[in-house]
N, C-alpha and C positions, 0 to 999 in steps of 0.2 A: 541757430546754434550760438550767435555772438551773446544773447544773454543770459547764455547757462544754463536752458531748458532744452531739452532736446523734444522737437517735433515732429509725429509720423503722419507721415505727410498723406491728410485725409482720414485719419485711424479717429482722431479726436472727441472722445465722448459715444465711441463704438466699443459693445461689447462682443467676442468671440465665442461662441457657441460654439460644442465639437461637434462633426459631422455624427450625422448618424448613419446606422449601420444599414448597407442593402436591406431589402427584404428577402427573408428566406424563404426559398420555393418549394422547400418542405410542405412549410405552414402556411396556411392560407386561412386565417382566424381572423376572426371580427374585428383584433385591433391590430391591426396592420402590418401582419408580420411577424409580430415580433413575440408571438406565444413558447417557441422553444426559447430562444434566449435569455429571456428575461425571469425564466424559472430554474435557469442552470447557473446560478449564484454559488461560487466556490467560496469556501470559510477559508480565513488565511489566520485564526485561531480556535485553539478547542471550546467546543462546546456541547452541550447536552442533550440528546431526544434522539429520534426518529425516523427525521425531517433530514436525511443524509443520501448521497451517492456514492457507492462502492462499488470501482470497477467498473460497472457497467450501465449506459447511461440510460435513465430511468428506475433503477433497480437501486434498495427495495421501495425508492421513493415514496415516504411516507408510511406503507403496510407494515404493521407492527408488526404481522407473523413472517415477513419476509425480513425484516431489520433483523428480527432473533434469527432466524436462519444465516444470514448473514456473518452473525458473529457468532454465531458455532462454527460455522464454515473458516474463517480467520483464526478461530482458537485451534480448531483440528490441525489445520495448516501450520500452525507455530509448535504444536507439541508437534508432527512430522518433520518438522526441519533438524530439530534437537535429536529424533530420535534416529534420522539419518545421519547425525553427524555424529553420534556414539555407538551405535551399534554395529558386530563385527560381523559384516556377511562374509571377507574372504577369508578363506582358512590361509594359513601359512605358508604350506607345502602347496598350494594349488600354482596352475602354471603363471608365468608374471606377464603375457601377452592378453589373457583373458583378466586376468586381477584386474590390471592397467582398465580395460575396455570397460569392466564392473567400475571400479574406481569413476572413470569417466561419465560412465552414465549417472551411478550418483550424485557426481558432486553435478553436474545438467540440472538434473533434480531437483536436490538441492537448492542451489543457488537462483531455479527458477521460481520455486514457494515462498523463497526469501524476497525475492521483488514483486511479489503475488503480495504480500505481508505489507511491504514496506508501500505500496500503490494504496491500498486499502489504509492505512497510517495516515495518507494525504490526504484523507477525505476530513482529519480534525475533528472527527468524532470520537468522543471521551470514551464510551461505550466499546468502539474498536482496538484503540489506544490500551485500553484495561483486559481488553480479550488476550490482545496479539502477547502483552507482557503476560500475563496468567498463563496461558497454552506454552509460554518459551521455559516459564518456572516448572511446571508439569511435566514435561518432557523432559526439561535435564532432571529434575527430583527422580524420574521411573530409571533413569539409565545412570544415575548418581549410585553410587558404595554401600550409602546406607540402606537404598532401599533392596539391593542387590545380598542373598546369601551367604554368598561368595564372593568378597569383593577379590579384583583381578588386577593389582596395580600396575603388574611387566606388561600386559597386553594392549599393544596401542590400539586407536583406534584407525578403521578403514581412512577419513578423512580428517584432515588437519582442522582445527576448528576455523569458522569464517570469521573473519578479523574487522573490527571496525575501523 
């Protein structure tokens, strides 16, 4: 230490490798282990194709008819949450201990397709990305004034909208 360099003491001209990870007793594949792992690479930006995991692992992994399955399944899901969160199922005069319970289960509902939504989001697939937005515009456009007869502007709706 007296001439200005600090030395670890024995480290010198060593470099650290990180450990590597157990092996999984899942898998027992030819290269060592490590066949699930090293195919469950998370994107931590959007990108384009296929080649994606949504919710559930393996799925639609790579299958172009299960990807579009996929994201119809996500666009459904996003016009449902819009169309739950404008449309009047309780009437007025109905009692306020069953509203309440309706109310309740809705917004459950609700609120659980929206993190259904927003899981699927995380996978950074553009393709999902562009379903989940489409399905949220489709759904307010059907329950929107213009598309509506009769637009109803006094009549609230059953739930408050969900707030970002």
């Amino acid at each position: 230490m007296d001439d200005g360099h600090m030395h670890h003491g024995g480290m010198d001209g060593m470099t650290m490798t990180p450990p590597s990870p157990p092996p999984s007793s899942s898998s027992s594949s030819s290269n060592g282990g490590m066949g699930h792992e090293m195919h469950a690479m998370m994107h931590m930006t959007f990108f384009w194709g296929k080649d994606v995991l949504i919710l559930f692992d393996n799925w639609p992994n790579g299958d172009i008819g299960k990807y579009v399955l996929a994201l119809i399944i996500v666009f459904v899901i996003s016009v449902l949450i819009e169309l739950l969160s404008r449309i009047r199922f309780i009437k007025p005069d109905s009692n306020a201990v069953a509203s309440g319970l309706v109310q309740t289960v809705l917004h459950v509902v609700r609120v659980g397709l929206a993190y259904l939504v927003m899981l699927a989001l995380m996978s950074f697939n553009g393709g999902v990305f562009l379903v989940a937005v489409l399905g949220h515009a489709i759904g307010f456009f059907l329950c929107s004034s213009a598309f509506k007869k009769q637009p109803h502007h006094d009549e609230p709706y059953d739930l408050p909208p969900i707030s970002c």
